[in-house]
Every structure is written in structure tokens, then in C-alpha cells.
matplotlib code that plots the C-alpha trace (Angstrom):
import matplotlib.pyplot as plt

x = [18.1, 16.0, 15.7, 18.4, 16.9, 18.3, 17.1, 17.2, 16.3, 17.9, 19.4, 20.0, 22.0, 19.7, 17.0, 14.0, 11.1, 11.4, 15.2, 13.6, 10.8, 13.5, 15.5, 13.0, 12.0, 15.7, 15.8, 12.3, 12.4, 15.6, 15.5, 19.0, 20.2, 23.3, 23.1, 21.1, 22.0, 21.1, 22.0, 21.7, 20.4, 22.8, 22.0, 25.6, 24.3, 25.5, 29.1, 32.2, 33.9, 31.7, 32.7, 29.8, 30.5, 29.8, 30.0, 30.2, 26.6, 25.1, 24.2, 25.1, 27.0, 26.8, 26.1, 24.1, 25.4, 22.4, 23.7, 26.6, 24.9, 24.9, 24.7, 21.8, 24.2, 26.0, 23.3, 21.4, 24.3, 24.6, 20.8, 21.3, 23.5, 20.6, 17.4, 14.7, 15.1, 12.8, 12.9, 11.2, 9.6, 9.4, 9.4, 12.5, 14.8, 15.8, 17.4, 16.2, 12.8, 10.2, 12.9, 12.8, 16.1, 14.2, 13.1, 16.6, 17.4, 14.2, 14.7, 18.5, 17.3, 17.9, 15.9, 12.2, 11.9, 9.0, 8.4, 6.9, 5.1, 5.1, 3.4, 0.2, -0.8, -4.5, -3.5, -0.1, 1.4, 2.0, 6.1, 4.5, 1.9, 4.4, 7.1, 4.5, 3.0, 6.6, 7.3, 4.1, 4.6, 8.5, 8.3, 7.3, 5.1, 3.9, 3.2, 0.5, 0.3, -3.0, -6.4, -6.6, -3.7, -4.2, -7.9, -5.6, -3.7, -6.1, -8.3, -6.3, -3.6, -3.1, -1.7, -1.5, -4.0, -2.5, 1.0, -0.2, -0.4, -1.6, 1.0, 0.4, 3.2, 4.5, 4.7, 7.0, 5.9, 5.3, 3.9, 7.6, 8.0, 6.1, 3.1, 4.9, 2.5, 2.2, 0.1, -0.9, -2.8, 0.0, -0.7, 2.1, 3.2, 6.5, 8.4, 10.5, 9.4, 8.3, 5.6, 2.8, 2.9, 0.6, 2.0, 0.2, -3.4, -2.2, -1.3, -4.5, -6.2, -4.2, -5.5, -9.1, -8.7, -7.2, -10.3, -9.0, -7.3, -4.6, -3.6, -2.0, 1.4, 2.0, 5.1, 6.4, 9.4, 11.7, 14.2, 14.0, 13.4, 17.3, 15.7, 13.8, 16.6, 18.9, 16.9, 14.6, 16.9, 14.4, 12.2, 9.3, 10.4, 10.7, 7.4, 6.0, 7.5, 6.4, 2.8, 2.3, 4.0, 1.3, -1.6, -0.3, 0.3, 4.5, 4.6, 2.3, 4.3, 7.8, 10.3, 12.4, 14.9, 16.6, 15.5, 14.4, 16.5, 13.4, 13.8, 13.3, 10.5, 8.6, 8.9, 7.6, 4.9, 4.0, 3.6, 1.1, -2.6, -3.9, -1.4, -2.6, -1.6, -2.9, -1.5, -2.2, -1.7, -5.3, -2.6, -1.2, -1.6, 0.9, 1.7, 4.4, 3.5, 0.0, 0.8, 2.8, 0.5, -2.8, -0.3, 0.9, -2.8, -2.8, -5.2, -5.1, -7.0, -6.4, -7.1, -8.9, -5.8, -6.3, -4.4, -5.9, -9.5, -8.8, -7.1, -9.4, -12.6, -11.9, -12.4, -8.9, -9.1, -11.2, -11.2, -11.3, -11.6, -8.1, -6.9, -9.9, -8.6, -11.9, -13.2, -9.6, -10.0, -13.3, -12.2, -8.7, -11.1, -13.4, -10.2, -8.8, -12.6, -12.7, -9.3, -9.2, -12.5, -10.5, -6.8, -6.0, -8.5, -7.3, -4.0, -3.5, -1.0, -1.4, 0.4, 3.3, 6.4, 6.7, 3.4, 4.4, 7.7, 5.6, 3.5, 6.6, 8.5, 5.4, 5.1, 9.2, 8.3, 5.6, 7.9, 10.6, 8.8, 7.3, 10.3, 11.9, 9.8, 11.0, 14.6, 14.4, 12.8, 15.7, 18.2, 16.5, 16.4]
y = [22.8, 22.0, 18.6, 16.6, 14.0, 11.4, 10.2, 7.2, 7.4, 7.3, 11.3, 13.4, 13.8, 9.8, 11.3, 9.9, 10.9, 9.6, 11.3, 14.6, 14.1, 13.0, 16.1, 18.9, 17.3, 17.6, 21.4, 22.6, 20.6, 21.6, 25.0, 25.1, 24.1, 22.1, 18.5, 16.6, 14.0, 12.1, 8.1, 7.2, 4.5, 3.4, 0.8, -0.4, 1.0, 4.3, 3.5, 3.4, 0.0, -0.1, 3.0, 5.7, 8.6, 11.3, 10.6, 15.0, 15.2, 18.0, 16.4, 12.7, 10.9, 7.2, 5.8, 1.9, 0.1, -1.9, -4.6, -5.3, -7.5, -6.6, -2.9, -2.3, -2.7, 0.6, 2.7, 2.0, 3.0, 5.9, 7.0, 6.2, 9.8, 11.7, 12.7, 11.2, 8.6, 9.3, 6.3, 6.7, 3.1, 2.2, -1.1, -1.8, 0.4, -1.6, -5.6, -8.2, -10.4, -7.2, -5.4, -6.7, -5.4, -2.1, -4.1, -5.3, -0.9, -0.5, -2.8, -1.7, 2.2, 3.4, 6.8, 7.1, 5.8, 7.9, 5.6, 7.7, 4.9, 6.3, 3.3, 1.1, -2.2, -2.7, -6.2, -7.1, -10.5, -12.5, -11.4, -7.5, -7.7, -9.4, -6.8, -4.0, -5.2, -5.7, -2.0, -0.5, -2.6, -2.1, 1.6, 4.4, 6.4, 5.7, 8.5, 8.0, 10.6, 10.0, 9.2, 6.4, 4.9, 5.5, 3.8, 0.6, -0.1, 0.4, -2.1, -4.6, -5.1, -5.5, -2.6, -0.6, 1.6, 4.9, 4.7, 6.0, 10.0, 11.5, 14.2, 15.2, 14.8, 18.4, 20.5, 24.2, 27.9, 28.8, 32.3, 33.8, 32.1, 34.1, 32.6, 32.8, 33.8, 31.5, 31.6, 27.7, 26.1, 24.1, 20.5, 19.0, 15.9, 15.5, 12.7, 9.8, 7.8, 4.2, 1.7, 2.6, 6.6, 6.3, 8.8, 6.8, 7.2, 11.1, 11.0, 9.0, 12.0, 15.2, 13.2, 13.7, 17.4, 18.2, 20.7, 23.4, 25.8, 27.2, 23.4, 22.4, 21.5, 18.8, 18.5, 15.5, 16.4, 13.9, 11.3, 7.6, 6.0, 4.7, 0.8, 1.0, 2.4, -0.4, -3.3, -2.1, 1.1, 3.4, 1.5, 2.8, 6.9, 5.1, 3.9, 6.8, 9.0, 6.2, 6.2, 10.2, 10.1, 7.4, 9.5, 12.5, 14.7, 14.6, 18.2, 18.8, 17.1, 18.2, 15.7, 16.9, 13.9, 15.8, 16.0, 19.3, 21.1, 23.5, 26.4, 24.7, 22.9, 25.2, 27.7, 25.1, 24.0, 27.7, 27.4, 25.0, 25.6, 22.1, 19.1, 15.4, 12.6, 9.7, 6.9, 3.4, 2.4, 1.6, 1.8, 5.1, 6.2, 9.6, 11.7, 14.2, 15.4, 15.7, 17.8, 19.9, 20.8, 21.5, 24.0, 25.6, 26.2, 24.4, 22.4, 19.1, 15.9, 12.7, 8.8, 8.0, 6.7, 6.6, 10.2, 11.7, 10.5, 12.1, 14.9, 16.1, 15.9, 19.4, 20.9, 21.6, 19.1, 16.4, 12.4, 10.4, 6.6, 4.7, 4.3, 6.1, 8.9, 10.2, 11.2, 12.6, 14.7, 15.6, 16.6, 19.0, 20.4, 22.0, 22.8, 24.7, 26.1, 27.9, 28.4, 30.1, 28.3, 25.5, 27.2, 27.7, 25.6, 22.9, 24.2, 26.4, 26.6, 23.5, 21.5, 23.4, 22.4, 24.6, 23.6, 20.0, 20.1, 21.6, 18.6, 16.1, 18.2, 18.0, 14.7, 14.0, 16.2, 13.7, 10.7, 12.2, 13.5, 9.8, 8.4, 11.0, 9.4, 5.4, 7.1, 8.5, 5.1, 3.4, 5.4, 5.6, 1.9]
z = [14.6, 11.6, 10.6, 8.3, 5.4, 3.6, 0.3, -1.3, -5.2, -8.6, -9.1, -11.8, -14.0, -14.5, -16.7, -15.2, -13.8, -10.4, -10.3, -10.8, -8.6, -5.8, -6.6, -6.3, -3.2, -2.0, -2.7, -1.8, 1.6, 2.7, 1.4, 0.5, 4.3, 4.4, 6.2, 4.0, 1.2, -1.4, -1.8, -5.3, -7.0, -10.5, -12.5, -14.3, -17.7, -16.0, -14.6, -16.3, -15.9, -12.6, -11.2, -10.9, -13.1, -11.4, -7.5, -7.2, -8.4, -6.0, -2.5, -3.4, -0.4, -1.4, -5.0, -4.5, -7.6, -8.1, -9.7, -7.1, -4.6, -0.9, -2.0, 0.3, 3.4, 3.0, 1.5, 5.0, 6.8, 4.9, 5.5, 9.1, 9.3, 9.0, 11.2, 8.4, 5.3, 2.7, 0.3, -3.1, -4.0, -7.5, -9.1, -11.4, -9.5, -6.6, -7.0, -6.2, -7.1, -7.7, -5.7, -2.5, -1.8, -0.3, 2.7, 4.5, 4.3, 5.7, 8.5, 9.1, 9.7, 12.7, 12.0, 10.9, 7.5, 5.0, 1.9, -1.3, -3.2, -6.9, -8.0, -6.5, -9.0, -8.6, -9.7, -8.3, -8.4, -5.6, -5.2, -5.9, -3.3, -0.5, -1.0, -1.0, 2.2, 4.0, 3.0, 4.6, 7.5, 8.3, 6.9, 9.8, 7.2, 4.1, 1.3, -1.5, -4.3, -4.9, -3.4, -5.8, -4.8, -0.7, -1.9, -3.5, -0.8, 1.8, 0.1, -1.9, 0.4, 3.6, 5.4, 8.5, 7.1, 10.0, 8.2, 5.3, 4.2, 0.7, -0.5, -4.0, -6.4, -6.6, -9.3, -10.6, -10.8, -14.2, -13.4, -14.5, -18.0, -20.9, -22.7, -25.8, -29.6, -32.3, -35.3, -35.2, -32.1, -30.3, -29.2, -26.8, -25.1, -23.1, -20.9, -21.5, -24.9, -25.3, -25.8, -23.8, -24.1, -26.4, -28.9, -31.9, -30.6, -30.4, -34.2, -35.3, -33.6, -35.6, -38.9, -37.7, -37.0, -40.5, -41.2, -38.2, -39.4, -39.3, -39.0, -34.6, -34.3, -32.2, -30.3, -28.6, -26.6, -24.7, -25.1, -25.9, -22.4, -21.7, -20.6, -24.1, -26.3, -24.9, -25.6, -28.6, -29.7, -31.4, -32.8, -31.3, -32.0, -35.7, -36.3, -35.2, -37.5, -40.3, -38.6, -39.2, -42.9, -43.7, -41.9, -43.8, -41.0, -40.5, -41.2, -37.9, -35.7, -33.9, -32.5, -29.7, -29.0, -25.5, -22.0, -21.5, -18.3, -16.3, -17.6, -21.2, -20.0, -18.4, -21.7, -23.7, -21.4, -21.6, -25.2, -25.6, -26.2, -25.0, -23.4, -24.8, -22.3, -24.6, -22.1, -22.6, -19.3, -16.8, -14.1, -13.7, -10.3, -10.6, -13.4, -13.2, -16.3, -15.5, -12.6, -14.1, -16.8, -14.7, -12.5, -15.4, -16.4, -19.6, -20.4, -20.9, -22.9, -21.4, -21.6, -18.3, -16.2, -12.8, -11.7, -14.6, -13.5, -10.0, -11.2, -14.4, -12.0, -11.3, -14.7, -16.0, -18.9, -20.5, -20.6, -23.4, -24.0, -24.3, -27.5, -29.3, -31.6, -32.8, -29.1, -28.9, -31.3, -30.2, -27.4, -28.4, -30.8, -28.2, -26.3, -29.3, -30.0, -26.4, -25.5, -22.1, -20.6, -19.1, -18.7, -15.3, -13.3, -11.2, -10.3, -7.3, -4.3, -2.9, -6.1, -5.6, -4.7, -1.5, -0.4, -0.8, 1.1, 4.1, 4.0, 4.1, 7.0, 9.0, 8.4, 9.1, 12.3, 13.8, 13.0, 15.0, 18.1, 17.6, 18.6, 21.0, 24.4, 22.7, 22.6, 26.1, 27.7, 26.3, 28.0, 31.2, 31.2]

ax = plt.figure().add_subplot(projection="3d")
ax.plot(x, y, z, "-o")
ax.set_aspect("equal")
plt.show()
């Protein structure tokens, strides 16, 4: 019998990266198979009067309202059903002082527990650091998307350094959607938007390229981060929008306030020409986004945060300094000069999502035949 999982993670229909990431990981490693479930983290923001809203959401068998304390108690139990937990690790998205209510489900499991560690601080604060450690250390595996954050935790914590495993982040297929014409080079940048994106450094850079011609289009596509839009509102879409009316370039860009379902996204990755990833952040271990867009075989300019730094080496894209929109435009000009010389490297099978879920069953597979002789010892005993 093949195995059963049970994840722990926010879920769609949350609009979030780490919900999508959780949910193609759902379908591509249990390929459809019945016996496996999701328990989802909700913040209250998403309930109605403290009820979750939609308990029927495909493969969800327990909601975790995060802000009810003691919620921890019955999500455990809940993982405990299956053969594997795999717990996505993120900080803001479980309670608790830098959300140290992972650690008493991670201690409760009764079944192999596989932590996916989206982010690794190279500078974490004393409560960060602790909670880290106790996860690697109570946690039966631990999964790094990236060599530079297995390189972080092996040497700036301290860690069981055999527990952990490098899966990349996985990423679609994008060989069926059509590479779609368009008379003006196409510039794009998508995800969840707030301080920190970027997305003004980006702009800066469409004013320095306003000798190409025919003049790019640059889209930015995705909603208003929901944490942002509830305690700033838009603010930050809005002084955007003023920031490319003052540079004189509004009528380049394209705002796309929705989160873009698959099918949607992966046409309009298609589209684009070059994707810019002007990130702030020195931090930035994984990028979804990033993935996406080297297997989709666009190319792509990026600040030099850490996945990108790892990823880029490989020749599907160029660096640029952060926050420095002359080398950016530098560099989408020679992108846009020789289009096709950088399309398509970097990507390849091993990004995609298949390939990934192989990589996580093996792993599951090891944990559990791991623990079959401790099982058996106990009995006999």
C-alpha cells in the first residue's frame, strides 16, 4: 500500500505562497491516491465569527485556528492518522513567540515528521534561532530548498547536520501553454504585493530604457499581500502608481490586482520576454516565483538574493545590484537585445513538480522503514 501524508500548512483557497507550494505538493505526491490530508493553518482574518469558511476545501480534515490557543493539540492528533507529517515551517504562520507552537506537534507525532524549512535567517534572533534548533532536533527530517540555506543551518546553527535533505522548491509544466505575440517587449513581475518587492527599483529602471523601442510593457500581476492590506491598506500599490506617473512611464506599466489561478498564470508567464525580481530582501533563501520562471524558460533579471545567486549561476538570467535601476536596466536591455540566448537554460526535469514529489516519497520511504525495526522491538518487548 502506498504511503499516506499528512500536511500541515496554510491551504488554498489562502492566497499565499506557501499555500500553493503546500498544495501542489499534496497532488503531485499523492498522485491523486485517496488517504492523504491536509491540516490547515487559518489565521481569524479568514473565519466568519470564528468558524473556518470553508472546512470542504479539497483534502482538508482539520482547520488549526491559530489564534485559539491550544490549537496545536488536535492538529497533532489529526497528523497522527497518517503514515508521514510533512510540516511546512514558516515564520508568522504558527502562534506563539516566533512560532514556537510548531514544536509541542512535533513532539506529539507519533509518525515520522519531514519539516520543509521555507525560510533560513542568516541573522536570527535569539527566540528565532532556539525555535529553529528545537525543530531540526525533534523533527525526523529536515528539507532545505536551497544549498544556501542547507549551508545556513549547517553553519550558523546548531543542528543534526544528517536530518537535513535539499529538495528544490518545485515548479509547473509550461510546455502546453502558447508563447503568445506581441508587438512590445514584455517585462513581468508576479506574487503577492508589499514593501520589500521591490516594484519601485523596477520602475526607476523602465525610465532608463525609454530609448527601446517599441517602448516594454511591464506588468505586475498579484494582489495586495492580505497582512499588508490589513494594516497599511494599499498604500504601497498607491505610491507606486504615483512613482511611475512622476517618472513618466504609467502608460508602460499594467496592474493586475487578482491572484492569478494556473492556467492564468502560466499564459502570462508565457508571455513575457524577460521576468524582473527586483527584491529588496538580502535574505531570500526560496523563490517560487523564481522557479517558476527559469522552468518556464524565461529569462530573468534579478537583485542578488540568495536563491537567485544560486539559481542564476547557471545562465538563465542576470544579477544586478539591490536597489540600483541603472544596472537594471542594463541588464533587461541586453535581455531584450538577444532574446532567445538566455531562454530556456537552467530549467530542466529536475525542477518539476513530479521530479520533486519522487524526492519527498523517497525521502517519507527511508523515515518509515527507519522506524519499522524501533516499531517491531517495541512489540517484541
Amino acid at each position: 500500500m502506498p504511503a499516506t501524508y499528512g500536511f500541515l500548512s496554510t491551504y488554498p483557497p489562502t492566497q499565499c505562497g506557501l499555500a500553493t507550494f503546500n498544495a501542489a505538493l499534496a497532488t503531485h505526491l499523492t498522485g491523486g491516491a485517496g488517504g492523504s490530508g491536509v491540516v490547515r493553518l487559518l489565521a481569524y482574518e479568514n473565519t466568519s465569527g470564528g468558524i473556518a469558511l470553508d472546512r470542504a476545501a479539497p483534502r482538508v480534515v482539520h482547520t488549526w485556528n491559530t489564534d485559539r490557543a491550544g490549537g496545536w493539540v488536535a492538529a497533532a492528533t489529526a497528523l497522527n492518522c497518517f503514515d508521514v507529517a510533512i510540516i511546512q515551517h514558516e515564520y508568522g504562520i504558527y502562534p506563539g513567540d516566533a512560532g514556537a507552537e510548531v514544536l509541542p506537534v512535533l513532539r506529539a507525532l507519533r509518525v515520522p515528521g519531514i519539516v520543509v524549512l521555507h525560510t533560513v535567517l542568516a541573522n536570527p534572533d535569539p527566540l528565532q534561532r532556539g525555535v529553529l534548533e528545537q525543530i531540526v532536533a525533534t523533527a525526523d527530517a529536515v528539507v532545505t530548498m536551497t544549498d544556501t540555506a542547507r549551508q545556513r543551518l549547517t553553519t550558523r546553527y546548531d543542528v543534526d547536520q544528517r536530518k537535513i535533505t535539499m529538495i528544490p522548491h518545485g515548479a509547473g509544466t509550461y510546455s502546453g501553454a502558447p508563447r503568445e505575440e506581441h508587438d512590445r517587449p514584455h517585462l513581468l513581475t508576479w506574487g503577492l504585493l508589499g514593501p520589500g518587492k521591490g516594484i519601485e527599483w523596477a520602475l526607476r529602471a523602465l525610465a532608463h530604457l525609454d530609448d527601446v523601442r517599441p517602448r516594454p510593457v511591464y506588468t505586475v500581476a498579484g494582489r495586495t499581500h492580505p497582512h499588508v492590506l490589513e494594516q497599511q491598506g494599499d498604500v504601497y500599490r498607491d505610491s507606486l502608481k504615483e512613482l511611475a506617473a512622476d517618472l513618466g512611464v504609467d502608460d508602460c506599466v499594467r496592474w493586475s490586482d487578482v491572484y492569478l489561478e494556473p492556467a492564468e498564470l502560466s499564459r502570462l508567464i508565457r508571455s513575457a520576454d524577460a521576468v524582473v525580481l527586483p527584491y529588496d530582501s538580502t535574505e531570500q533563501v526560496t523563490s517560487g516565483v523564481l522557479i517558476e520562471a527559469v522552468a518556464a524558460g524565461i529569462p530573468v533579471v534579478a537583485t542578488e538574493f540568495p536563491h537567485a545567486v544560486e539559481l542564476l549561476a547557471d545562465g538563465p538570467g542576470l544579477l544586478v545590484p539591490h536597489q540600483d535601476p541603472e544596472a537594471m536596466a542594463v541588464a533587461i536591455r541586453h535581455v531584450l537585445a538577444e532574446p532567445g540566448r538566455l531562454a530556456g537554460l537552467g530549467g530542466g526535469p529536475t525542477l518539476r513538480w513530479p521530479a520533486v514529489a519522487a524526492r519527498y516519497q523517497a525521502l517519507a520511504a527511508r523515515l518509515i522503514a527507519a522506524r519499522r525495526p524501533l516499531a517491531a522491538a517495541t512489540v517484541s518487548a
